[in-house]
Backbone as CSV, one residue per row, in Angstrom:
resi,resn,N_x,N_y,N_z,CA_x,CA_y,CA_z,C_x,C_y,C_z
1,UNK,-6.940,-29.875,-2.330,-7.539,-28.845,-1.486,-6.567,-28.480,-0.369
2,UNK,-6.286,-27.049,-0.406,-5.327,-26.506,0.955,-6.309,-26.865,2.426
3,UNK,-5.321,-27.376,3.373,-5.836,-27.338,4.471,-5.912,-25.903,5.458
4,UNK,-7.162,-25.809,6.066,-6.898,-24.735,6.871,-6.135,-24.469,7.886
5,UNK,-4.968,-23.029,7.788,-4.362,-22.760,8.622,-4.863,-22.090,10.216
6,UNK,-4.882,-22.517,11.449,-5.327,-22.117,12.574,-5.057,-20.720,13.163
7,UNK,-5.922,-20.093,13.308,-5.621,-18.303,13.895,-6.201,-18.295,15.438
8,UNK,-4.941,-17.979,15.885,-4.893,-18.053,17.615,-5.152,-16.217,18.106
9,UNK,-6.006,-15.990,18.994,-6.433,-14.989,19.238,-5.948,-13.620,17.924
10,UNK,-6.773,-14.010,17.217,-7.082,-13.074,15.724,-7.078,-11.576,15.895
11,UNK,-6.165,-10.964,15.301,-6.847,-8.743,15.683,-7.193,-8.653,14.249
12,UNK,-8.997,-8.731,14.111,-9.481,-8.590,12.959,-9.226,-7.316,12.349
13,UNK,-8.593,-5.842,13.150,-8.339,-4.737,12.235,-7.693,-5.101,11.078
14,UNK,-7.844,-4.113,9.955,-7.362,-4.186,8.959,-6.312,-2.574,8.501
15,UNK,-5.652,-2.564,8.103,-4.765,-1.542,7.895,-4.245,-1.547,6.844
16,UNK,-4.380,-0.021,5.989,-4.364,0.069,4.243,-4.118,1.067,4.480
17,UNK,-2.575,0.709,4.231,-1.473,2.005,3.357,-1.360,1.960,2.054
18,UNK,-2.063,2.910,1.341,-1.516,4.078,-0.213,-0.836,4.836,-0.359
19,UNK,0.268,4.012,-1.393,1.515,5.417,-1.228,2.156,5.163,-2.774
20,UNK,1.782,6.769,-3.105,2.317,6.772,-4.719,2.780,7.844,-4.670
21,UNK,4.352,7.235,-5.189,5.001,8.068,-5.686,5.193,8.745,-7.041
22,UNK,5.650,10.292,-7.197,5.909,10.719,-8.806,7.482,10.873,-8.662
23,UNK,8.284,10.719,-9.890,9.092,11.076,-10.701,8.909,12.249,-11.572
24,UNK,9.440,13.380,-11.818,9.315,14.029,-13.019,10.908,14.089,-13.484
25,UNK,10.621,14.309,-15.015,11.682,14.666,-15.804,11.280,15.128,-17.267
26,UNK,12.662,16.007,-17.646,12.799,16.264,-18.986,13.281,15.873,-20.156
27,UNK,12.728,15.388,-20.498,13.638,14.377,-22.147,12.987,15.336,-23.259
28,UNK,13.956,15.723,-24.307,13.559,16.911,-25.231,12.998,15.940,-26.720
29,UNK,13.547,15.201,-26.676,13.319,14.704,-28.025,12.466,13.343,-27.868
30,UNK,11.669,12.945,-28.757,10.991,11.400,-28.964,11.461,10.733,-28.429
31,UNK,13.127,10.287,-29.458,13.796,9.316,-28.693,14.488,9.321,-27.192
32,UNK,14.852,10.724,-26.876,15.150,10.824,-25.367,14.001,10.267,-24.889
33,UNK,12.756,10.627,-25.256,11.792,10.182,-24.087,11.395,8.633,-23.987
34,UNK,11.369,7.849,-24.867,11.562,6.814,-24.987,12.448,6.197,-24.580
35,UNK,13.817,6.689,-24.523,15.295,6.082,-23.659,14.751,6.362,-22.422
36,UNK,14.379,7.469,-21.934,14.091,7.497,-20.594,12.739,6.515,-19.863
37,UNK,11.863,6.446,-20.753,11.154,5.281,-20.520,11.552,4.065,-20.454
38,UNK,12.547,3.732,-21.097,13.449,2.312,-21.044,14.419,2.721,-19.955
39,UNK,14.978,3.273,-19.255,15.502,3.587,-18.204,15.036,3.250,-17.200
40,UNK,13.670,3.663,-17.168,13.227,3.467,-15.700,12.359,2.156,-15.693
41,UNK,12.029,1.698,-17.167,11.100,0.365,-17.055,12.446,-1.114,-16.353
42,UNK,14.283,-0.465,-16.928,15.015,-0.973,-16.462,15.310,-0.876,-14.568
43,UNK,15.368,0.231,-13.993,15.399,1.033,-13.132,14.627,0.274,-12.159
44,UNK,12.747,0.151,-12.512,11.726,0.079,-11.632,11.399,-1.702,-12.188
45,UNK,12.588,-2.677,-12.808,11.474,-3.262,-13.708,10.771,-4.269,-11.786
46,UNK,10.534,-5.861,-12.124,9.491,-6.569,-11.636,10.459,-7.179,-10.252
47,UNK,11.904,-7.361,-10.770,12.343,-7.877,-9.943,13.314,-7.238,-8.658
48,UNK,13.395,-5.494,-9.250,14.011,-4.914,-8.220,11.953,-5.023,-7.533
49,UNK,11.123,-4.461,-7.861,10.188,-4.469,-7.102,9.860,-5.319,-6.015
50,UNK,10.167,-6.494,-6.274,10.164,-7.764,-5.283,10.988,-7.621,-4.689
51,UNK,12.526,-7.332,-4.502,13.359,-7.044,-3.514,13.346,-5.623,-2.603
52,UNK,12.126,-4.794,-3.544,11.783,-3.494,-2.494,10.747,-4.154,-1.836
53,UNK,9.588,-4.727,-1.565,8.156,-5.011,-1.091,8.563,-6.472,-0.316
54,UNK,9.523,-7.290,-0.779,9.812,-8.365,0.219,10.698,-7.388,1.732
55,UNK,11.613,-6.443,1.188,12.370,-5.588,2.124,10.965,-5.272,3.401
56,UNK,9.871,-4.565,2.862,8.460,-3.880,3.171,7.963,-5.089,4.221
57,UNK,8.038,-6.242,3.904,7.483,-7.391,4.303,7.842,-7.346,5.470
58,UNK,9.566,-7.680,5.424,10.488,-8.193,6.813,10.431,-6.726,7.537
59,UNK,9.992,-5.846,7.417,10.379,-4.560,8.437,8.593,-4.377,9.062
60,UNK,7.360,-4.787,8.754,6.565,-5.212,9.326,6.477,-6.377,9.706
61,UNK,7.089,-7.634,9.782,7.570,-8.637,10.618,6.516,-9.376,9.836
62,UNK,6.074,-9.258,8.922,5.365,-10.700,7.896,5.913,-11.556,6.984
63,UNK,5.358,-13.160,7.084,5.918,-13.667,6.425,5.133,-13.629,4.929
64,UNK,6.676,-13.772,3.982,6.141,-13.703,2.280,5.599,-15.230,1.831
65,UNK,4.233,-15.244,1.734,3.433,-16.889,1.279,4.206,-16.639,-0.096
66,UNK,3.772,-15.935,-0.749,3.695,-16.011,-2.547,4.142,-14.824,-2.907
67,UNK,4.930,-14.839,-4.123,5.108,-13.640,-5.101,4.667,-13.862,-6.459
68,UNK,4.013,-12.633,-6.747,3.379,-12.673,-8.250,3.851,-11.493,-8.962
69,UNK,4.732,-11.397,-9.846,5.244,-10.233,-10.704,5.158,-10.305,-12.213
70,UNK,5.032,-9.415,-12.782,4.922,-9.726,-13.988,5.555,-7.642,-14.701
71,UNK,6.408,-7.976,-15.590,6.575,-6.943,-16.823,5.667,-6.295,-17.899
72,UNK,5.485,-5.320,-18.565,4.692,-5.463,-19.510,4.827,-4.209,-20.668
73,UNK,4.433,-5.003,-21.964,5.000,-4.658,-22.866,4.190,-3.510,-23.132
74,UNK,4.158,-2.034,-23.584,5.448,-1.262,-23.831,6.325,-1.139,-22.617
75,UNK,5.410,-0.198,-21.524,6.625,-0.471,-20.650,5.422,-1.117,-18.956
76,UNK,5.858,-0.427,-17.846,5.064,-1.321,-16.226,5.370,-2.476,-15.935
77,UNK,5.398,-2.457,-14.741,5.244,-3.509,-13.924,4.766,-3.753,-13.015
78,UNK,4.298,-4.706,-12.502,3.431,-5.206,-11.188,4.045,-6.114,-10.393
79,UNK,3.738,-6.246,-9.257,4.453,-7.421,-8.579,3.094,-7.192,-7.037
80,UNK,2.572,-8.430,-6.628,2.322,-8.731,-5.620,2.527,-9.713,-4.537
81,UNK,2.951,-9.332,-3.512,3.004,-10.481,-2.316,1.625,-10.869,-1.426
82,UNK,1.393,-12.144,-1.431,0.442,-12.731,-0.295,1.365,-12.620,1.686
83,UNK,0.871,-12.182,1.997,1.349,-12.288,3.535,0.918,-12.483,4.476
84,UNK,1.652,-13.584,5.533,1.064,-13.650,7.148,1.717,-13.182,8.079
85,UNK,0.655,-12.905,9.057,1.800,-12.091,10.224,2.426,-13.385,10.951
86,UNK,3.601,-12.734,11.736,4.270,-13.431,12.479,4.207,-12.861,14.026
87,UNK,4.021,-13.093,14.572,2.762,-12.278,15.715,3.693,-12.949,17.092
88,UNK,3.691,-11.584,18.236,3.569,-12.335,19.195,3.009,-13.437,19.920
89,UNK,1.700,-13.399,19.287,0.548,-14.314,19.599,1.173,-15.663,19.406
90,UNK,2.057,-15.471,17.998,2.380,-16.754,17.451,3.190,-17.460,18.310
91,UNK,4.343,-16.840,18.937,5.110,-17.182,19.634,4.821,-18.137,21.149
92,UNK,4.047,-17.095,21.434,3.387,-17.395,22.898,2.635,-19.094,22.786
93,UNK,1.954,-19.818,21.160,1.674,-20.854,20.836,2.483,-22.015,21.089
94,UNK,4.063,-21.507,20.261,5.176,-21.504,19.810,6.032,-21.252,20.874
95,UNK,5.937,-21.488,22.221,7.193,-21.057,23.233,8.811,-21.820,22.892
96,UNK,8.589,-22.720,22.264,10.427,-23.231,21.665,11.219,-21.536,20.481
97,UNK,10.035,-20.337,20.417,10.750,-19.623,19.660,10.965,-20.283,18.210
98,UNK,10.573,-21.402,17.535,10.911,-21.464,16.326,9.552,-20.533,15.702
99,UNK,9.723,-20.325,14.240,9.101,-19.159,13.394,8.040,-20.661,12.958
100,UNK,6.730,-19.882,12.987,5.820,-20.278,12.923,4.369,-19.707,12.314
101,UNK,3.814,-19.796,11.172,2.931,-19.245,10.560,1.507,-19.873,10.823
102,UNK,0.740,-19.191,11.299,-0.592,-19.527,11.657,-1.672,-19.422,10.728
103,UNK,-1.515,-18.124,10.057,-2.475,-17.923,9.274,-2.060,-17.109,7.998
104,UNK,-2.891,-18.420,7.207,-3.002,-17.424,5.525,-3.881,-16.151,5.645
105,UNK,-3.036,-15.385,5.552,-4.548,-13.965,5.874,-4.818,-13.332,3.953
106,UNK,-5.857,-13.817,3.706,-5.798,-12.918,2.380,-6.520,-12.037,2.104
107,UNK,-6.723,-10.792,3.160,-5.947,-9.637,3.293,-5.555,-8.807,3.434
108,UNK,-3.703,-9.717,3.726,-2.511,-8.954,4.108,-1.619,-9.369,2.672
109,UNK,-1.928,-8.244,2.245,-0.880,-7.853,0.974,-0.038,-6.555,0.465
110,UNK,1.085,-6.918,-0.124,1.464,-5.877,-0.595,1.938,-5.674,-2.090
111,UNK,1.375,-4.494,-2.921,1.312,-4.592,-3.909,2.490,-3.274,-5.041
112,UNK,2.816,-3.227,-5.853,3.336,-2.642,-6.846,2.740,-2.007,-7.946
113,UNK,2.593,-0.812,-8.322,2.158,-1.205,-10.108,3.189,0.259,-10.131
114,UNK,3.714,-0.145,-11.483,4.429,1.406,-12.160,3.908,2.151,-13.821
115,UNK,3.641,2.984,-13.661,2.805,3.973,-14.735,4.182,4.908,-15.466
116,UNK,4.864,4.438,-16.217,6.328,5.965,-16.816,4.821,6.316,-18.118
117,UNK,5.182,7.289,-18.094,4.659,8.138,-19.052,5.425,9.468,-19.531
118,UNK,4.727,10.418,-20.742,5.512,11.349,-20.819,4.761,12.284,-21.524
119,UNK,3.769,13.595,-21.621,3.387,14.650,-22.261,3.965,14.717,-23.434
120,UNK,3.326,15.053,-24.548,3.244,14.738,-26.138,4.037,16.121,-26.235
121,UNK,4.004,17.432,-25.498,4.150,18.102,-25.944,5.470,19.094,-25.655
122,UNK,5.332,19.218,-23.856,6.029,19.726,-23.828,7.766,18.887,-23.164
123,UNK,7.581,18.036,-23.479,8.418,16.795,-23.053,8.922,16.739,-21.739
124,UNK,7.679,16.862,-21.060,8.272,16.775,-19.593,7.509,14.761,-19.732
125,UNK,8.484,14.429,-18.785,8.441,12.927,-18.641,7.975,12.534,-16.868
126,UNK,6.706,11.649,-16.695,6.189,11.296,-15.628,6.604,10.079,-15.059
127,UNK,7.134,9.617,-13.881,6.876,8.202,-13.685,6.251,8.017,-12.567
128,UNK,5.047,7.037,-12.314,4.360,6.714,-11.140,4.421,5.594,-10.979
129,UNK,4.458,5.046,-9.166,4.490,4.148,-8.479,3.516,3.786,-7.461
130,UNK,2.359,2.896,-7.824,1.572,3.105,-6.866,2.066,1.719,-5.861
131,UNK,2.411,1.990,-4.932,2.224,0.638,-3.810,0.924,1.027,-2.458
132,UNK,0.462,-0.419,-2.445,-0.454,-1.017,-1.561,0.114,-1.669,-0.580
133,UNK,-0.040,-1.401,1.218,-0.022,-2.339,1.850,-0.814,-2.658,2.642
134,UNK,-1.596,-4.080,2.754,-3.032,-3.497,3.582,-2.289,-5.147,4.586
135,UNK,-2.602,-4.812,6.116,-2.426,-5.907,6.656,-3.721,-6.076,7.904
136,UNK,-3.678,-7.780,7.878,-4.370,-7.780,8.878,-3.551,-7.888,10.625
137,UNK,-4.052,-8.100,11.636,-3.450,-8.037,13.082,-2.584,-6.984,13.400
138,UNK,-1.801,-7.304,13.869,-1.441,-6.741,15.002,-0.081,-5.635,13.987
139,UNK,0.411,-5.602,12.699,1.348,-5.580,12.389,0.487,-3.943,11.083
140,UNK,1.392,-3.185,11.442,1.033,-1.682,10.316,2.257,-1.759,9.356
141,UNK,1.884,-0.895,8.631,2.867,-0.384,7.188,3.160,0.501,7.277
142,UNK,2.802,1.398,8.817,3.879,3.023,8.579,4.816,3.108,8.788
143,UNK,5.376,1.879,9.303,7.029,2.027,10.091,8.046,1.840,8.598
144,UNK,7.566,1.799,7.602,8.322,1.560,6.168,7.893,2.720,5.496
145,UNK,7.544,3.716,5.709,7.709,5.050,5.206,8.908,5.376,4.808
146,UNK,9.892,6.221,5.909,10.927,6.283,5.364,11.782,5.567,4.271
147,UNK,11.575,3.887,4.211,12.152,2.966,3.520,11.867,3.597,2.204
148,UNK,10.219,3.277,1.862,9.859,3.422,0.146,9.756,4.680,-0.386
149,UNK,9.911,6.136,0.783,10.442,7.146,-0.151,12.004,7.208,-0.272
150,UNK,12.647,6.688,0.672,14.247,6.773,-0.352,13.980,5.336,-1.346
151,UNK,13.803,4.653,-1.551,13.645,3.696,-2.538,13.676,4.478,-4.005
152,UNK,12.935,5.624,-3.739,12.508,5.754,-5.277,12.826,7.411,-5.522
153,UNK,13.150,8.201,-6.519,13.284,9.451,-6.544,11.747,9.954,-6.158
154,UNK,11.558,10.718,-5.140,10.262,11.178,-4.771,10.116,12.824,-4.458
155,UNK,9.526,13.367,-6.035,9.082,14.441,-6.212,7.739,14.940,-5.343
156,UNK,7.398,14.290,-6.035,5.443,14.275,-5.095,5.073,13.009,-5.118
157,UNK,4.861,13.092,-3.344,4.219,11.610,-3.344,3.059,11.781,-2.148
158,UNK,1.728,10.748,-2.801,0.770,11.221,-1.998,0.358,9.997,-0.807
159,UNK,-0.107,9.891,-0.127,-0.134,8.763,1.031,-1.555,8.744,1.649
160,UNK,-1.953,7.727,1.934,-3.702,7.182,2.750,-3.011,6.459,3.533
161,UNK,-3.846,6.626,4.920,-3.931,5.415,5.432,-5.437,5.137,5.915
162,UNK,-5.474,3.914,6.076,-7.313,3.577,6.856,-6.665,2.447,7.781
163,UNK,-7.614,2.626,9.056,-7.851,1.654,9.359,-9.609,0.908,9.812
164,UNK,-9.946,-0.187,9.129,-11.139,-0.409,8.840,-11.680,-1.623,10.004
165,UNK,-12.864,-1.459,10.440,-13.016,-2.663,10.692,-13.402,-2.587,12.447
166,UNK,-13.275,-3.748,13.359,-13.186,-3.580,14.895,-12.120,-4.779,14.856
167,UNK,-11.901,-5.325,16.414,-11.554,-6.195,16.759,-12.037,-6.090,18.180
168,UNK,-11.984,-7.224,18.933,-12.404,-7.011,20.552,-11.432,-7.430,21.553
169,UNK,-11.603,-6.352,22.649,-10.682,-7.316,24.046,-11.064,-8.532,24.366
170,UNK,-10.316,-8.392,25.559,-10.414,-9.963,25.936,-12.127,-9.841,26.825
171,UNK,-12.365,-8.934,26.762,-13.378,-8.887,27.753,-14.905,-8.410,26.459
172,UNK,-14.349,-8.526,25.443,-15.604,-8.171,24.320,-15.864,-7.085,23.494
173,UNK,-15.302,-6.003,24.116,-15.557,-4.768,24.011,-15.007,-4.217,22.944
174,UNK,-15.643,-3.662,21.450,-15.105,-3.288,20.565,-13.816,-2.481,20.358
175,UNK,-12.944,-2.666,19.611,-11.891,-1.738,19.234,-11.326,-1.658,18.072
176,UNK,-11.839,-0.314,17.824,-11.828,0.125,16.233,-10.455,1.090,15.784
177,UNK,-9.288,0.813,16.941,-7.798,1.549,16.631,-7.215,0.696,17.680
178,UNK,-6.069,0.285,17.285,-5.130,-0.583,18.448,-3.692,0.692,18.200
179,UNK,-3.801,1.490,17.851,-2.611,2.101,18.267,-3.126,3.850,17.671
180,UNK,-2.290,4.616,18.054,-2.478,6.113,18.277,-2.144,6.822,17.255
181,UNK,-2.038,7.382,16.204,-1.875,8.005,15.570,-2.652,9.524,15.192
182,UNK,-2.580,10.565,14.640,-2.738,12.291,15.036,-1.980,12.564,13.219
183,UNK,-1.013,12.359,12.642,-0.656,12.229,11.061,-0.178,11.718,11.016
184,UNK,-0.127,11.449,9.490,0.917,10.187,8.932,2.420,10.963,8.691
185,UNK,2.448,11.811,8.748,3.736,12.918,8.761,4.551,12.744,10.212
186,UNK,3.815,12.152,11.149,4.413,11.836,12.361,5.248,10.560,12.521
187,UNK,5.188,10.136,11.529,5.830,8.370,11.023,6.569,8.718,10.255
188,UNK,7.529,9.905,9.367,8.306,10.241,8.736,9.205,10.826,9.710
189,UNK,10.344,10.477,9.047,11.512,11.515,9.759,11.604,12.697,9.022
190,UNK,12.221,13.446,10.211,12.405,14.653,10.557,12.811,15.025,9.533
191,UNK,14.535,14.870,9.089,15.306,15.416,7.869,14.695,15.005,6.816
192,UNK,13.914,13.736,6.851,13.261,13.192,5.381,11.959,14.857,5.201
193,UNK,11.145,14.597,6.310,10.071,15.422,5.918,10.467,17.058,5.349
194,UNK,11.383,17.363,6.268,11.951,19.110,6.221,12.301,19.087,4.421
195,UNK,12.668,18.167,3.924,12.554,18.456,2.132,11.453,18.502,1.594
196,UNK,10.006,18.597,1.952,9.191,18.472,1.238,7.941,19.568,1.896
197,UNK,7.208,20.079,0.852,5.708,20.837,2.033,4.968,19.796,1.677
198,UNK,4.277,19.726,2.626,3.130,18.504,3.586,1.527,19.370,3.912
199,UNK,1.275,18.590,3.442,-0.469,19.012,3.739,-1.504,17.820,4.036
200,UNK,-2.045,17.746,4.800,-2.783,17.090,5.948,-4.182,17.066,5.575
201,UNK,-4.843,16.036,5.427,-6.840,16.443,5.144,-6.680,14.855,5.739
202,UNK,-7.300,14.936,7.271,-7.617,13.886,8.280,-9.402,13.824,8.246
203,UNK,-9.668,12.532,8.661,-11.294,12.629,9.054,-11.303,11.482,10.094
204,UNK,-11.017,11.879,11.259,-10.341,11.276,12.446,-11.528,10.250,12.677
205,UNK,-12.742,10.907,12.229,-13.831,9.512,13.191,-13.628,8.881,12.113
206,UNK,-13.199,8.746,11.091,-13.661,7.324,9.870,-12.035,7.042,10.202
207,UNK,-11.542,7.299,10.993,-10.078,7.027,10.925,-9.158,6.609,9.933
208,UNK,-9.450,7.949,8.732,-8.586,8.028,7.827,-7.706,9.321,7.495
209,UNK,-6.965,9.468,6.913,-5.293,9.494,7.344,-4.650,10.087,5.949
210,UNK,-4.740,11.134,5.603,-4.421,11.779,4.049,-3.404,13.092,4.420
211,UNK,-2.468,12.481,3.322,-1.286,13.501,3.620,-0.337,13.332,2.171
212,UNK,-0.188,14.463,1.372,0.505,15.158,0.271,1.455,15.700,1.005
213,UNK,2.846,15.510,-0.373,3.909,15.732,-0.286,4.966,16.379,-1.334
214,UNK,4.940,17.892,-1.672,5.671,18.179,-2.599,7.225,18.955,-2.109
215,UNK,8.382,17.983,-3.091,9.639,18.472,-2.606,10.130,20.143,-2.708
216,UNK,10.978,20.776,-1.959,10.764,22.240,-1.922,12.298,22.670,-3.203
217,UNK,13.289,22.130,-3.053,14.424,22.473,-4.078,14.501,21.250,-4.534
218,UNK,14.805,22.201,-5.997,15.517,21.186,-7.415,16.137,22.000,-7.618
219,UNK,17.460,20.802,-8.159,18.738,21.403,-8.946,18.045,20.624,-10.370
220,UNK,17.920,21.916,-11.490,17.711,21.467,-12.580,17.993,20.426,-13.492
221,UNK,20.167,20.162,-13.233,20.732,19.363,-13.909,19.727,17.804,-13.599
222,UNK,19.059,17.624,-12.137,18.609,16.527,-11.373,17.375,15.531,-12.223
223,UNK,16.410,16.904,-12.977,15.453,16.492,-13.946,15.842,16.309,-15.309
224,UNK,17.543,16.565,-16.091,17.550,16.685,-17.217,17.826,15.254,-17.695
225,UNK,17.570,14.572,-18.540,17.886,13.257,-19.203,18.692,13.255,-20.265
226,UNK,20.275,13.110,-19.976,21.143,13.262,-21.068,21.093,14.511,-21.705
227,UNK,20.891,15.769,-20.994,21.384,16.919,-21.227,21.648,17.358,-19.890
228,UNK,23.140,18.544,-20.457,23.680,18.820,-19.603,23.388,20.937,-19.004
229,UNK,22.843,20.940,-18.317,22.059,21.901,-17.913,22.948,22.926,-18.310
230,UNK,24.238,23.829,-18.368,25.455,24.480,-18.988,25.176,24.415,-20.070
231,UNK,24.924,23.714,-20.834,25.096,23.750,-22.432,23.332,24.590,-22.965
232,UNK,22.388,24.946,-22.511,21.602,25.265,-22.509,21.202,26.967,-22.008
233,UNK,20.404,27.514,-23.060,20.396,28.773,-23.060,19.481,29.155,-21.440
234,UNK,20.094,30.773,-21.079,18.856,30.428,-20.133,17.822,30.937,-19.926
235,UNK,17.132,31.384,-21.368,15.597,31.109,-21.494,15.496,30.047,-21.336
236,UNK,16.077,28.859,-22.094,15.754,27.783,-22.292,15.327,26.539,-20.996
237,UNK,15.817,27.146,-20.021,16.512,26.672,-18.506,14.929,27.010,-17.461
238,UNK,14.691,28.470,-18.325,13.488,29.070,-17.440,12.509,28.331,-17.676
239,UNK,12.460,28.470,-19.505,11.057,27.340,-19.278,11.073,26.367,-18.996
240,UNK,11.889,25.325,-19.361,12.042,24.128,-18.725,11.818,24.194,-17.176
241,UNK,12.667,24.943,-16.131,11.939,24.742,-14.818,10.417,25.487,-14.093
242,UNK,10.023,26.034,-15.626,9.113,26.494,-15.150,7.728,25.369,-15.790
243,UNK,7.683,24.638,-16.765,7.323,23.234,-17.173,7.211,22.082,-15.678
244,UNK,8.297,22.264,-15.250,8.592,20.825,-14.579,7.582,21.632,-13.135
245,UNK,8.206,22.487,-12.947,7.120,22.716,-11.443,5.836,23.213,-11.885
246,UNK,5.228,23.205,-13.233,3.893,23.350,-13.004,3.232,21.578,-13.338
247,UNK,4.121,21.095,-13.624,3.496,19.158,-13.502,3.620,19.047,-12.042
248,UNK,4.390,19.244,-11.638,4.437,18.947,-9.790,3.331,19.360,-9.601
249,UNK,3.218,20.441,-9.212,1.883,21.502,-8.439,0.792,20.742,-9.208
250,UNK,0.914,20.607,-10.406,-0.784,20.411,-11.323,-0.889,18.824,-9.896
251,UNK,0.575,18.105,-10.220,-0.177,16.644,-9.659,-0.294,16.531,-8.106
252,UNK,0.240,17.753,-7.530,0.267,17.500,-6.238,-1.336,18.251,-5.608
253,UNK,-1.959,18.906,-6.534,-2.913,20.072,-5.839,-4.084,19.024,-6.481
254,UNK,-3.718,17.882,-7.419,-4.561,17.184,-8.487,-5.713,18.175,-9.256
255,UNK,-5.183,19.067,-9.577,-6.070,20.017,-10.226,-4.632,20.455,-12.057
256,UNK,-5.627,20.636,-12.516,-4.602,21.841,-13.941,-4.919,22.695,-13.982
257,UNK,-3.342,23.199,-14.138,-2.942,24.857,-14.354,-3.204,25.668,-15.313
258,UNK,-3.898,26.308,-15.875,-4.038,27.382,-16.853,-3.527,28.239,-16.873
């Protein structure tokens, strides 16, 4: 039986960041699309994931208890971390400054799953990334924004945040936000955001936090998989970019195009 770990003045908020990213691309043939699925199951497999989400860990200042990853056959992967904060609080316990873990919080986690897929028909090729980070105290997951969209090619990527729950002062008094936030677009940088249109659907009293993201230029060659955009007619060029930005829009508006 684990013994219980001690939690020194506790911030019961809870904080849950959703952030999934898309990939699109074009692979013309079966087997292109299948190479390109083995590409990115290589690309995204279990163990770069753990060196992106442990990265996620140390830039919200938590420590990694456990990692759980796993591959899977045809293609995906998953990977989750257990995490505790490492807290001022802790320190102040802790005045020698050595690193010190108080509490198993379970949960403060952060999670992985990857979805490649690819349309039967018109061979446009999908890949999705959903990551989870939900923490408890004093410690958020927006300051790793910037991080996990350069991490990954990010066409459209959609983002939540919540924060759930209260915690109290020292004097009793409920508090259901320990820090300020107005969008989650305000936690992105500047040059990152100016590549993409952004759209906002807030519901400030449940203090949740919704914000879509579709990129504004593509260079065609960028979506092709082992074809070389020159060698291609340019009808051929039209429909193809006219394919690839109606999967964007279909997944970014989450509606289909007719």
């Amino acid at each position: 039986m684990l013994n219980k770990l001690k939690l020194y003045g506790f911030n019961n908020l809870t904080k849950a960041l959703s952030f999934n990213i898309y990939d699109v691309c074009y692979a013309k043939t079966a087997s292109e699309q299948q190479k390109y699925i083995a590409y990115i199951d290589e690309q995204y497999n279990s163990d770069r994931l753990v060196k992106i989400l442990t990265n996620v860990a140390s830039m919200i200042g938590a420590n990694v208890l456990n990692i759980s990853k796993q591959d899977y056959d045809p293609q995906g992967a998953s990977v989750t971390l257990l995490l505790a904060e490492d807290s001022a609080v802790d320190r102040a316990v802790n005045p020698r400054g050595d690193r010190l873990v108080l509490g198993h919080l379970d949960k403060s986690h952060v999670t992985a799953h990857t979805y490649p897929e690819f349309h039967p028909d018109n061979s446009i090729a999908t890949f999705r990334v959903d990551i989870d980070v939900a923490t408890c105290g004093e410690i958020t997951p927006l300051s790793t924004l910037d991080y996990l969209i350069g991490s990954f090619d990010s066409d459209i990527i959609t983002l939540d945040y919540r924060v759930r729950g209260f915690t109290r002062d020292v004097e009793g008094k409920k508090l259901y936000m320990d820090h300020e936030i107005a969008s989650i677009q305000d936690y992105i940088n500047a040059e990152i955001l100016d590549r993409y249109d952004a759209i906002d659907v807030n519901v400030y009293q449940a203090n949740l936090f919704h914000t879509n993201m579709l990129i504004k230029e593509r260079d065609l060659q960028d979506y092709l998989f082992n074809i070389d955009a020159k060698e291609l007619p340019p009808k051929d060029r039209l429909a193809i970019n006219s394919n690839l930005r109606r999967e964007m829009i279909e997944i970014f508006s989450g509606r289909n195009v007719y």
